[in-house]
N, C-alpha and C positions, 0 to 999 in steps of 0.2 A: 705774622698775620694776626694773631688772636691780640695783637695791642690796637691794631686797625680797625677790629669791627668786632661789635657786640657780640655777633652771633657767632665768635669761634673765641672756645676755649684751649687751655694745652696746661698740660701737666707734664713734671717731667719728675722722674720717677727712677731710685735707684735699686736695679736690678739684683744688688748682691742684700739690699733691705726688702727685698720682696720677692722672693723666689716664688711664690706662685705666682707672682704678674710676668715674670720672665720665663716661664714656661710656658705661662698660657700664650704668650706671644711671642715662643719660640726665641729669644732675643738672644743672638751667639756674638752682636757685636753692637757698635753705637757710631754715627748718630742711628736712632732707629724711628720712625715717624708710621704711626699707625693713625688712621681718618678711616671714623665712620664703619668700624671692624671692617673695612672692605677693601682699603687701600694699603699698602705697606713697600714703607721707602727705603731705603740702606743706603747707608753713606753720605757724604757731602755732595751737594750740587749747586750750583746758581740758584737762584732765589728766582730767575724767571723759568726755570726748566720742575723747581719743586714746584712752584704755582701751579703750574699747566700741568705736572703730576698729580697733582693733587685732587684738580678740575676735573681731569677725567676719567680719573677713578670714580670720584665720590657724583660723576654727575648719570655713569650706568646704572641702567636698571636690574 
């Protein structure tokens, strides 16, 4: 998604090189997809089921 459009970025980030990003986000396994501290994914999925995960998490108030 972030090669799609301007306005999303993604970092991907190793967990045993940063133990305080993986505590702070709890991370006991991979793939793991955090949007917007509010959303959080685990595991593989289809690419239209992470989209719609993604949507509407980050679209609650």
């Amino acid at each position: 998604m972030a090669m799609e459009s301007e306005l999303i970025t993604a970092d991907a980030v190793d967990a045993t090189e940063y133990p305080d990003l993986a505590e702070r986000y709890q991370i006991y396994g991979v793939p793991l997809t955090v949007a917007n501290e509010r959303v959080r994914l685990e595991g593989g999925m289809p690419e239209a089921m992470f989209v719609q995960k993604i949507l509407q998490g980050v679209s609650k108030n």
